[in-house]
C-alpha positions as CSV (number, residue, x, y, z in Angstrom):
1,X,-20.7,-28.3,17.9
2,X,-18.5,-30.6,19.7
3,X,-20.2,-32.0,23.0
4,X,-18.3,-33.0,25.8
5,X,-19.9,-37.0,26.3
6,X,-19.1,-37.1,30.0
7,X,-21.7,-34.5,30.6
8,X,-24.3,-36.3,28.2
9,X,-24.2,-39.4,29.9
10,X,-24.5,-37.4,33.3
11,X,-27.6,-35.1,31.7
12,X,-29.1,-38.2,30.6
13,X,-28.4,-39.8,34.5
14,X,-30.6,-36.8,35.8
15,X,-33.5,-37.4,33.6
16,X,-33.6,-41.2,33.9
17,X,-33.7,-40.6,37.9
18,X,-35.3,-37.4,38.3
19,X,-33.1,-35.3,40.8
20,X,-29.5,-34.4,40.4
21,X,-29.1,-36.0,44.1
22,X,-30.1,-39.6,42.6
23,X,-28.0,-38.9,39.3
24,X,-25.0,-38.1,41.2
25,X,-25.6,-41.5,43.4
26,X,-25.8,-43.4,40.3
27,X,-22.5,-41.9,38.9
28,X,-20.7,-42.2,42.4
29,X,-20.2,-38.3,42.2
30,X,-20.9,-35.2,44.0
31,X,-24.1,-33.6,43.3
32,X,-21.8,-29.8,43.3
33,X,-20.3,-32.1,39.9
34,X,-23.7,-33.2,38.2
35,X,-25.2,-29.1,38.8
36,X,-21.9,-28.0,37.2
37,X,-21.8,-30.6,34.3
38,X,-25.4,-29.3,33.9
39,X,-24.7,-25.9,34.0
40,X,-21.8,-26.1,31.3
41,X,-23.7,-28.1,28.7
42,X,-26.4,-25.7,29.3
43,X,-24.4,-22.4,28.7
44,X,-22.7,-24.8,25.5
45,X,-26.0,-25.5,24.1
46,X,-27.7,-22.3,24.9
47,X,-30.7,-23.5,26.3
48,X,-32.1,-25.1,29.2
49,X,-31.9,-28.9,29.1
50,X,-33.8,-30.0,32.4
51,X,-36.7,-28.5,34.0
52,X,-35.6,-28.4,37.9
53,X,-38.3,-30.0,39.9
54,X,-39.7,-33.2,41.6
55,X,-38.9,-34.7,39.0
56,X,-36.3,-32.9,36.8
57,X,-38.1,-33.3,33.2
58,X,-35.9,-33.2,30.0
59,X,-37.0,-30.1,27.8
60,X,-37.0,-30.9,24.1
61,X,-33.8,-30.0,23.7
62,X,-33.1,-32.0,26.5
63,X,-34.9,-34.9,25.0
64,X,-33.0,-34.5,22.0
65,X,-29.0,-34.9,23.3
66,X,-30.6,-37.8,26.2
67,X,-31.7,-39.5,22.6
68,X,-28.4,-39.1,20.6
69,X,-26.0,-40.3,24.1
70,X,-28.6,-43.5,24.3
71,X,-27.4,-44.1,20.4
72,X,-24.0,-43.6,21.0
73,X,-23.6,-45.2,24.4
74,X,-25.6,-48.3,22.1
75,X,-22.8,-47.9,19.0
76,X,-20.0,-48.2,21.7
77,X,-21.6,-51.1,23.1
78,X,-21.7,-53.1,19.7
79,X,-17.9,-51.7,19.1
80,X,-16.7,-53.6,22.0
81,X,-18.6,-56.9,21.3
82,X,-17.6,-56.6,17.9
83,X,-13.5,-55.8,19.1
84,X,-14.1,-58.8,21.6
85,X,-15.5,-61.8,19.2
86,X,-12.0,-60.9,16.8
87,X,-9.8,-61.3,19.5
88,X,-9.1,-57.5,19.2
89,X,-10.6,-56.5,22.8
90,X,-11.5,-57.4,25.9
91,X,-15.1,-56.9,25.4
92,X,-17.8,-54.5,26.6
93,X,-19.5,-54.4,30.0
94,X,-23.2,-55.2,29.6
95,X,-25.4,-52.0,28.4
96,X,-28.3,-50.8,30.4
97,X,-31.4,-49.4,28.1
98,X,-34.9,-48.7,29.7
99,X,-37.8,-50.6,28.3
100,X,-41.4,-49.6,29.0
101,X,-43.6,-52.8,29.5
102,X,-47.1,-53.7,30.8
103,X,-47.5,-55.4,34.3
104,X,-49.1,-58.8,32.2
105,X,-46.2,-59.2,29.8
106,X,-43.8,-58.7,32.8
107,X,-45.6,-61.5,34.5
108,X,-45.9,-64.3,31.4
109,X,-43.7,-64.0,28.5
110,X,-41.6,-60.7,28.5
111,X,-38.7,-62.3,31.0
112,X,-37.3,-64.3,28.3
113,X,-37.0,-61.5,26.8
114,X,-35.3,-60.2,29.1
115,X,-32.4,-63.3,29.7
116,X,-32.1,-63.4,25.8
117,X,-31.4,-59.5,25.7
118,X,-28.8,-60.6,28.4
119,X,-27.0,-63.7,26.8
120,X,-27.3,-62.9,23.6
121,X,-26.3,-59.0,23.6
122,X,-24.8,-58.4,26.6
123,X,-27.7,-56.5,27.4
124,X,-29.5,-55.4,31.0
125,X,-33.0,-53.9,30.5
126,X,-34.0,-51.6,33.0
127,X,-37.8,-51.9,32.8
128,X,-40.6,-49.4,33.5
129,X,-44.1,-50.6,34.3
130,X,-47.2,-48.8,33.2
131,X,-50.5,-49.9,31.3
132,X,-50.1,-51.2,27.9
133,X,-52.2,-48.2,26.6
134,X,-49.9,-45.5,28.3
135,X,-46.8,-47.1,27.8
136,X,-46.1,-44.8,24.5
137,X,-45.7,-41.4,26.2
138,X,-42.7,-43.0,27.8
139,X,-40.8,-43.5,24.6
140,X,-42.8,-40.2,23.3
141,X,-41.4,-38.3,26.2
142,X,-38.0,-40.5,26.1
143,X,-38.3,-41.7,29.1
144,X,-37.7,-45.5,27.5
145,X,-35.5,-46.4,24.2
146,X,-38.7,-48.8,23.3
147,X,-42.1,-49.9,24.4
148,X,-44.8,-52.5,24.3
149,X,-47.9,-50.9,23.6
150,X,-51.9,-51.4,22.6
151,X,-51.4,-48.4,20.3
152,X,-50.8,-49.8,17.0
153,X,-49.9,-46.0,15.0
154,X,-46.0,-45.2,15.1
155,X,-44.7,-42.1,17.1
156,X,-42.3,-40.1,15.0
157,X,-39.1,-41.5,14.9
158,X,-40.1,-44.9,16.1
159,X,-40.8,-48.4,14.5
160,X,-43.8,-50.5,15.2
161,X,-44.3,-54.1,14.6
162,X,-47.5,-56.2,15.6
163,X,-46.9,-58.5,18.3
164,X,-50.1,-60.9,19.0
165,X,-52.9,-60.4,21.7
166,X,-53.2,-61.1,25.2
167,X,-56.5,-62.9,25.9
168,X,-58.4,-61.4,29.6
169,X,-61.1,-63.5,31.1
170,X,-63.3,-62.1,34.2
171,X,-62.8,-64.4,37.1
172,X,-63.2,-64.7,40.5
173,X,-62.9,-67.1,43.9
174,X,-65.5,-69.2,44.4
175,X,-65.9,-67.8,48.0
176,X,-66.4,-64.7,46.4
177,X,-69.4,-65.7,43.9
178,X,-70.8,-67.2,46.9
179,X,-70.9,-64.0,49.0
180,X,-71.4,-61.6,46.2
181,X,-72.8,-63.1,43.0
182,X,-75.1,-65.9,44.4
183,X,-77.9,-65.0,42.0
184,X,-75.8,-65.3,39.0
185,X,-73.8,-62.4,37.3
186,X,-76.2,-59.8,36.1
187,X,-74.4,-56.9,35.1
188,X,-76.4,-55.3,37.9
189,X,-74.7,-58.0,40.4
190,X,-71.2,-57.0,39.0
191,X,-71.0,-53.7,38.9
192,X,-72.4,-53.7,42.6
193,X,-69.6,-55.9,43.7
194,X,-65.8,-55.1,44.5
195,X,-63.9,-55.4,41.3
196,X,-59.9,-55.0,41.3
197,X,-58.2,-52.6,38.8
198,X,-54.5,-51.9,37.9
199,X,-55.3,-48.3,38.5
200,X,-57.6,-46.0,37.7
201,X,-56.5,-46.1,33.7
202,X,-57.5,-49.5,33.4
203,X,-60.1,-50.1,30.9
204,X,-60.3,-53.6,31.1
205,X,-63.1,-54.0,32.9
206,X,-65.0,-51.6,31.2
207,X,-64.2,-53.4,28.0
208,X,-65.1,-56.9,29.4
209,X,-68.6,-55.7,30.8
210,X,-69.1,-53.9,27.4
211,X,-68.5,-57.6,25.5
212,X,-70.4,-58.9,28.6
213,X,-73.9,-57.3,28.8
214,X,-73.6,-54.6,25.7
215,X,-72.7,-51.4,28.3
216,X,-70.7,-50.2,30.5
217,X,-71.6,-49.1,34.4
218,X,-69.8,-47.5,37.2
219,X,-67.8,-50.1,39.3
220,X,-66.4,-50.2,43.1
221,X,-62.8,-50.8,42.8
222,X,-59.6,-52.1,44.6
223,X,-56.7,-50.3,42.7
224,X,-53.9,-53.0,43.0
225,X,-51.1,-52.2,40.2
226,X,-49.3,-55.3,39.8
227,X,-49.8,-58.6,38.1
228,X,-48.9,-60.3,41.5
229,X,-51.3,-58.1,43.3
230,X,-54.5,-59.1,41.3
231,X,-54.0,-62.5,41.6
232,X,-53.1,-62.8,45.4
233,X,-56.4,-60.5,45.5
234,X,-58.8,-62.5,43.5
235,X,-57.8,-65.7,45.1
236,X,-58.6,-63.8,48.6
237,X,-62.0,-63.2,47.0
238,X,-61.1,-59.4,48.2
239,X,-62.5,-58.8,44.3
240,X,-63.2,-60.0,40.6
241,X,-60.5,-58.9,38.2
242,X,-59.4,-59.4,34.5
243,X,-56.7,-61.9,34.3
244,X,-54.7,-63.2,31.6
245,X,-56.4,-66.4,30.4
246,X,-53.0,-68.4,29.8
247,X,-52.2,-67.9,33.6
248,X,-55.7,-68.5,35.3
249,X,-56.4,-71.5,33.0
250,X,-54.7,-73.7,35.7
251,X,-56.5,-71.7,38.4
252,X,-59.7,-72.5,37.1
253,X,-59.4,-76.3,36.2
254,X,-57.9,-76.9,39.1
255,X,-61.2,-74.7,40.7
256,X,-59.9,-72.2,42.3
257,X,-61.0,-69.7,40.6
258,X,-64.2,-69.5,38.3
259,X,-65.0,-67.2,35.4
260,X,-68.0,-64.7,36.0
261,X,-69.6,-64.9,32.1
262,X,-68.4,-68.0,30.6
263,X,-66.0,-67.5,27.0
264,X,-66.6,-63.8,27.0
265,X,-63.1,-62.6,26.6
266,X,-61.2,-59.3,26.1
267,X,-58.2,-59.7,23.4
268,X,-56.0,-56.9,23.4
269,X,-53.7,-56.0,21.2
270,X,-49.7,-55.3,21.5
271,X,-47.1,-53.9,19.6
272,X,-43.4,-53.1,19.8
273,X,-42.5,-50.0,18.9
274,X,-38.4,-49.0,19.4
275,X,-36.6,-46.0,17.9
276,X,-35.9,-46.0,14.5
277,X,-32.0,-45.7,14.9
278,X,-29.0,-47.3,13.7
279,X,-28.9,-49.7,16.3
280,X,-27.6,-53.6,15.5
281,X,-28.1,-54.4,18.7
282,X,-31.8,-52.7,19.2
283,X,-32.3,-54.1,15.7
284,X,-31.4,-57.4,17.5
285,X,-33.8,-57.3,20.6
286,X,-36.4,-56.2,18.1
287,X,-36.0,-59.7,16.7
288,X,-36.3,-61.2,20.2
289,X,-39.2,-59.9,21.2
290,X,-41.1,-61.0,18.1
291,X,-39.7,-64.5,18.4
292,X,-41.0,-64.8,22.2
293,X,-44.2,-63.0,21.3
294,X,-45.2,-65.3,18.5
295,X,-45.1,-68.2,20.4
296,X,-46.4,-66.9,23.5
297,X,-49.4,-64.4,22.7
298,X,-52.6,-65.0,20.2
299,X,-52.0,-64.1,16.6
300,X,-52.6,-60.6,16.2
301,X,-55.3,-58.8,15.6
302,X,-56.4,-57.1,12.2
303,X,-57.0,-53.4,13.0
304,X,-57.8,-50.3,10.9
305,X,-54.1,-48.4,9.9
């Protein structure tokens, strides 16, 4: 069957936003052009492609052509760069593929990913932030080309390669130890305290508190999801929150912040998984992010296959 590319790339513009209004924004058409496009490759195919709603959802046949148009709009891309270093072309614009990342690696080591995708392969990421333990149903669902993720057991399709550990330490201002932990933090102490979360996925805490005193508790939380957020929060003494070690370090020589149990830390593990296409250039950015990784994260952690 031959497929008409123009409406792939406009298929694949509705899923990406969700509406056919903020597809046809993106592709400086009419939104009349993106139903009809729709319509077309839908009566071609012989199945419905997107599930209308707020927000339009791929089916899995949907998934399936958004998939094969991110591969070939990918192929182009490295046909151009390869035209342009012969001499042969005028070279590419810069592709655009959406990466699914946790809020942490945003905020320490990730963005150098990010300017190498760019000067190196001409590429712009278009990230989507979510937990580092839900990251995978976006590349499951195909919302993203590739992920970073806790989960260490390949989705069909997809490639995963070990990327280190992120170390989380318990911390807080001292104004808030004063107010809230003055007689030391008991796990009774803690969990009766305001805590801040990512959102109400996080596990972190429960993890820490688990490493901490041996169980778990119920825990009166702030829901604040962004790396930013947390920080600003904690350093209010609004709440105690998991933080990356390698960013509160400074924080907490320096005394601003303090560490509610002393060297009890959370490592968690993180992967890269990416589709497993024939893609030199995802190949490439594959490579990237294990360079950056190794030097930035804790060696990995051995885990059961």
């Amino acid at each position: 069957m031959d497929y008409d590319y123009d409406s792939l790339v406009v298929l694949a513009a509705v899923v990406r936003t969700g509406s056919f209004e903020a597809a046809a924004n993106s592709l400086n058409v009419t939104q009349s052009a993106v139903s009809q496009r729709i319509k077309q490759l839908e009566e071609k195919v012989g199945s419905i492609l997107v599930q209308r709603g707020r927000p339009c959802v791929a089916t899995d046949d949907g998934l399936l052509l958004c998939q094969h148009v991110e591969q070939v709009t990918l192929l182009q891309h490295e046909l151009g760069e390869q035209l342009a270093s012969r001499g042969e072309g005028a070279g590419s614009t810069a592709a655009s593929i959406r990466i699914a990342v946790n809020s942490d690696s945003l905020a320490t080591w990730f963005p150098e990913v990010i300017e190498r995708a760019l000067n190196e392969l001409n590429l712009l990421l278009e990230i989507v932030p979510d937990d580092q333990e839900f990251t995978e149903e976006r590349l499951r669902s195909g919302d993203a080309l590739a992920i970073v993720t806790s989960n260490n057991k390949p989705i069909p399709g997809c490639l995963t390669v070990p990327l280190g550990a992120m170390e989380y330490m318990a911390v807080a201002s001292k104004s808030y130890t004063a107010s809230y932990l003055k007689d030391g933090s008991s796990q009774s102490a803690v969990s009766k305290s305001p805590s801040i979360q990512f959102d109400r996925k996080d596990t972190l805490p429960q993890q820490w508190m688990m490493l901490a005193y041996g169980s778990t508790g119920k825990l009166i939380s702030h829901y604040i999801p962004s790396y930013e957020g947390h920080l600003l929060a904690c350093q209010r003494g609004i709440g105690w929150a998991m933080m990356p070690s390698v960013t509160v370090d400074p924080f907490i020589s320096a005394g601003d912040l303090v560490e509610l149990v002393p060297n009890v830390r959370v490592r968690t593990p993180l992967h890269w998984q990416s589709r497993s296409q024939s893609s030199a250039t995802l190949t490439r950015l594959s490579q990237i992010v294990t360079e950056v990784s190794e030097k930035s994260l804790m060696p990995p952690i051995l885990e059961d296959a």
